[in-house]
C-alpha positions in Angstrom: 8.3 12.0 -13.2 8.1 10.4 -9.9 5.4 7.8 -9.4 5.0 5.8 -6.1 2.9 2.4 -6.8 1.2 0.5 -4.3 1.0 -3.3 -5.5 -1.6 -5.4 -4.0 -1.4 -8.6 -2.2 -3.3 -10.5 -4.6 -1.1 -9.6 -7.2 1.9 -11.2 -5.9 0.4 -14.0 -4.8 2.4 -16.2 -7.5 4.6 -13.6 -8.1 5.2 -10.9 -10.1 3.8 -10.9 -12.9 6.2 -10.5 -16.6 3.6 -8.4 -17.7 4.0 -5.3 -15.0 8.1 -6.1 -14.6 8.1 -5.0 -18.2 5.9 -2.4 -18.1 8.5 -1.3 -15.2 11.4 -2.1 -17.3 9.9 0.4 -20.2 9.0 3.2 -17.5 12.0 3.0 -16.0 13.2 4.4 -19.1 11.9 8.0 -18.6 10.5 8.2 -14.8 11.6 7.3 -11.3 9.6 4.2 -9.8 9.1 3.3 -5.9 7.1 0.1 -4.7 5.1 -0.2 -1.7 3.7 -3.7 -1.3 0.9 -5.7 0.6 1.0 -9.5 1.1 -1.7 -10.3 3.8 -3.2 -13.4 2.2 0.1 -14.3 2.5 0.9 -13.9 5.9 -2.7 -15.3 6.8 -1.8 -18.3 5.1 1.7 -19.2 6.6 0.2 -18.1 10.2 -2.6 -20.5 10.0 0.7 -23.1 8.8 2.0 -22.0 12.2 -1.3 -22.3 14.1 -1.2 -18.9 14.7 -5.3 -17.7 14.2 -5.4 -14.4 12.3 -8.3 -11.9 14.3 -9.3 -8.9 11.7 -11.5 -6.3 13.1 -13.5 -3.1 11.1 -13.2 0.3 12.0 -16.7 2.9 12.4 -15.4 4.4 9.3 -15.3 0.7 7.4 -11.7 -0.1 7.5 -10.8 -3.9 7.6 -7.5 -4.9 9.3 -5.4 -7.4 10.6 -6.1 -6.9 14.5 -2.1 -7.4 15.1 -0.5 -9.0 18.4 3.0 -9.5 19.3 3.1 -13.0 17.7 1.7 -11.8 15.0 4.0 -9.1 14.2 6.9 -11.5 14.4 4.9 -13.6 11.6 4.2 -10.8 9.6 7.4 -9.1 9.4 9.0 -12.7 8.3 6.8 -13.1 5.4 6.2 -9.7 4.4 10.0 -8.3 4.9 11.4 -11.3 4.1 9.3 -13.9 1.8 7.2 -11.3 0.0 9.7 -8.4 -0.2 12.5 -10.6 -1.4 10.5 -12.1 -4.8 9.7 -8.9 -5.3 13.1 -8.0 -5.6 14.0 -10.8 -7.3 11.8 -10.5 -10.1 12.5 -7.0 -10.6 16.9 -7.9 -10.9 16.1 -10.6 -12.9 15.1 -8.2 -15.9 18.1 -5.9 -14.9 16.5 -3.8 -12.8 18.6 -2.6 -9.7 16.2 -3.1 -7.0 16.6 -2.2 -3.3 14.5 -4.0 -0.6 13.5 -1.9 2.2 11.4 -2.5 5.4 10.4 0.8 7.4 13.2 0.3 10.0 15.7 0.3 7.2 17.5 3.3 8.5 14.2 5.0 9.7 12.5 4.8 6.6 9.3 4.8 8.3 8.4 6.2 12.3 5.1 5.5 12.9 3.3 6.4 16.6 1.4 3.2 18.3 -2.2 3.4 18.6 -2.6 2.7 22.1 -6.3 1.5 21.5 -8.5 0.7 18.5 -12.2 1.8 18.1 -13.8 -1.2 16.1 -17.0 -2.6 15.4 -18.2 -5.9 17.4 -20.1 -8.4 16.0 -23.7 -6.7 16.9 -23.0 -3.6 15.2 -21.8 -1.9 18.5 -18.4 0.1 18.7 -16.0 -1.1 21.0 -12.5 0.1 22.2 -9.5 -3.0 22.5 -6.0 -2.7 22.8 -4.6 -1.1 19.7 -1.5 -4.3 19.4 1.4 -3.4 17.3 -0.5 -1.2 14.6 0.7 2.2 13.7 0.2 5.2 12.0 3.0 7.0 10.3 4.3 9.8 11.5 7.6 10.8 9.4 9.4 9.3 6.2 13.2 9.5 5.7 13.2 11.1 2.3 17.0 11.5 2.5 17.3 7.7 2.4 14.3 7.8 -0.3 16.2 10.4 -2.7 19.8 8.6 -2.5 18.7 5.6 -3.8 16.2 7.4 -6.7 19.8 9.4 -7.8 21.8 6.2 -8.1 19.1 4.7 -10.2 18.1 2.2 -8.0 14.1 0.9 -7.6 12.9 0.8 -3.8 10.9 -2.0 -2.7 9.1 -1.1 0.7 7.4 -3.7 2.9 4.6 -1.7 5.2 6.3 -2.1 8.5 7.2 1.2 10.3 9.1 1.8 13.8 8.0 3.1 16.9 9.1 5.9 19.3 9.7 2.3 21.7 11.6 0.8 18.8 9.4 -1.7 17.9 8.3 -3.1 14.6 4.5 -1.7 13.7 1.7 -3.0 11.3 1.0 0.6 8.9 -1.8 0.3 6.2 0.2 -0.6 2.9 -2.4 1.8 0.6 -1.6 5.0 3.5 2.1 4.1 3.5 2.5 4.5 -0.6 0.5 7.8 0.4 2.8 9.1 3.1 5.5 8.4 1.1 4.4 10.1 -2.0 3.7 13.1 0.1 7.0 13.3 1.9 8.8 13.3 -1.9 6.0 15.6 -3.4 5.4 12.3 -6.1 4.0 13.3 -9.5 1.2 10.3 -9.0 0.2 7.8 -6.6 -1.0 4.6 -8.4 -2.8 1.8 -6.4 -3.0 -1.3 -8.1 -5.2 -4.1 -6.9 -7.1 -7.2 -8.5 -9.8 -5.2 -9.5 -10.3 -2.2 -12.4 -10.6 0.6 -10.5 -13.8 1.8 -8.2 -17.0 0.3 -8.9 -20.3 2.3 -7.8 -23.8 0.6 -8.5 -22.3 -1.9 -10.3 -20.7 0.6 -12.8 -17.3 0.9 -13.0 -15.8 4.8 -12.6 -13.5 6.4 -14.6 -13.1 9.8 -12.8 -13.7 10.9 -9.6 -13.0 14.5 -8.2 -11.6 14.8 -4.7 -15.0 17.0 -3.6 -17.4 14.0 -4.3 -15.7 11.1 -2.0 -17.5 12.3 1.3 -20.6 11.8 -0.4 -20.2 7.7 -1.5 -17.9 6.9 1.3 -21.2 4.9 2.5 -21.2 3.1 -1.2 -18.0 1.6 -1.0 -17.0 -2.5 0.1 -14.3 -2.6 3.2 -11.6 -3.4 0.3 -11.7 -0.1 -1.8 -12.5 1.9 1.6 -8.9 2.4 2.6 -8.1 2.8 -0.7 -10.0 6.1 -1.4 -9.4 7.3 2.4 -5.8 7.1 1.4 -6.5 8.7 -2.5 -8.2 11.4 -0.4 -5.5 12.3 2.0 -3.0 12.4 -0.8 -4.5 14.7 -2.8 -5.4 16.9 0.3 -1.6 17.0 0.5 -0.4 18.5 -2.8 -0.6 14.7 -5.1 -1.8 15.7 -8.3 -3.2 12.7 -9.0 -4.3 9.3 -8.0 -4.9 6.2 -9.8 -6.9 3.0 -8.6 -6.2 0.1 -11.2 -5.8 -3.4 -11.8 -2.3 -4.6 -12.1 -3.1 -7.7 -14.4 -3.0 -8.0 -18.0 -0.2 -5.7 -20.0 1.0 -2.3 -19.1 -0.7 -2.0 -16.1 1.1 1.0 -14.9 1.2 2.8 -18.4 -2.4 2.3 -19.4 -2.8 4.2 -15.4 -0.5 6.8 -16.4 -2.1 7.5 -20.0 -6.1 7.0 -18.3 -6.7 4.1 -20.0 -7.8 1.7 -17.3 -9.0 2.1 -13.6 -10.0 5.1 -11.6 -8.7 8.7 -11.9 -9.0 10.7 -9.0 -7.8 14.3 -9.1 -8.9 17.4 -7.2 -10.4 18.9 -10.6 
């Protein structure tokens, strides 16, 4: 089985944790594993450190982003390629698994196409249209690249930056890069994990959710889960089987995802 997991930024905030590097160890075992990760409190931290003030705008449809500048690119690609990538990496060798640290201009890995403009929300509630910076939306993934490594039994580590058609480095949505790639290799699941136990609605937490009932409680969901089921959605539009939303504290995070134990199942059944 091929499973593409997504690992939050708040996760890896001191780390990762022993508890998912095992569960990796153990899966490892039986399936192949590739990592995309986030990081943003990160870089929002060491930027303000630089006295570089982060700007993040929401889209019409609820997405919150980093609204990314040339400076801020620079920053971003040094703690997320670098700092963030790197520990990942290390804590993955250091219980003997043969981990690979990629960005998305690691031998293509990742084209993405510019977005010239951005449609956001200003502070009144009004839509407005900026300059779109260096954000991106991915266009193609380089599966050859992607399949080597899985055959030699190493563990790819992706940090969310894609390039250009003008070769430059681009911000791409971490939860809709782990998407894009799980397409591209026709993944057996997609699991998302975040600091949180899966979808919450009203309060209540969900267990299952078919693909058919996310128009209906787009409205219902915070900006942080927003991208999150946009990207569930378009995976499963494109062939996934299944995707899991989940928490990646505590033990077996991954395995109790795999098995439906924890978080939110979200299938097209």
């Amino acid at each position: 089985m091929l499973i593409v997991a997504k690992l939050g930024g708040s996760i890896l905030k001191d780390g990762t944790s022993s508890n998912l590097v095992e569960d990796v160890q153990e899966l490892l075992k039986d399936h192949k594993l590739i990592f995309v990760h986030g990081g943003g409190s990160e870089v929002t931290e060491i930027a303000l450190k630089l006295g570089k003030e982060q700007k993040f705008v929401v889209s019409p449809q609820g997405f919150r982003s980093r609204y990314t500048d040339k400076e801020t690119m620079e920053i971003f690609s040094m703690v997320m390629a670098g700092k963030m990538n790197k520990n990942i990496v290390l804590a993955l060798e250091s219980q003997g698994i043969v981990a690979v640290g990629l960005s998305g201009l690691d031998g293509f890995l990742l084209k993405a196409k510019r977005k010239k403009r951005l449609v956001v929300i200003d502070d009144r509630g009004r839509k407005k249209v900026i300059d779109g910076g260096y954000t991106g939306k991915i266009t193609e993934v380089n599966t050859t690249l992607l399949k080597s490594l899985l055959e030699k039994n190493y563990t790819p580590v992706v940090t969310p930056i894609a390039i250009s058609e003008e070769f430059e480095p681009l911000n791409v949505d971490g939860d809709r890069t782990a998407a894009a790639i799980a397409c591209s290799l026709a993944a057996d699941r997609l699991i998302l994990l975040t600091d949180v136990e899966g979808l919450f609605l009203n309060g209540k937490s969900v267990s299952k959710l078919k693909r058919s009932e996310i128009k209906s409680i787009l409205s219902e969901i915070g900006q942080g889960m927003s991208t999150k089921i946009h990207a569930s959605y378009g995976a499963l539009d494109k062939g996934i089987p299944e995707v899991i939303i989940t928490s990646g504290s505590g033990k077996k995070p991954l395995s109790k995802a795999l098995n439906h134990k924890r978080g939110t199942v979200i299938s097209n059944e």
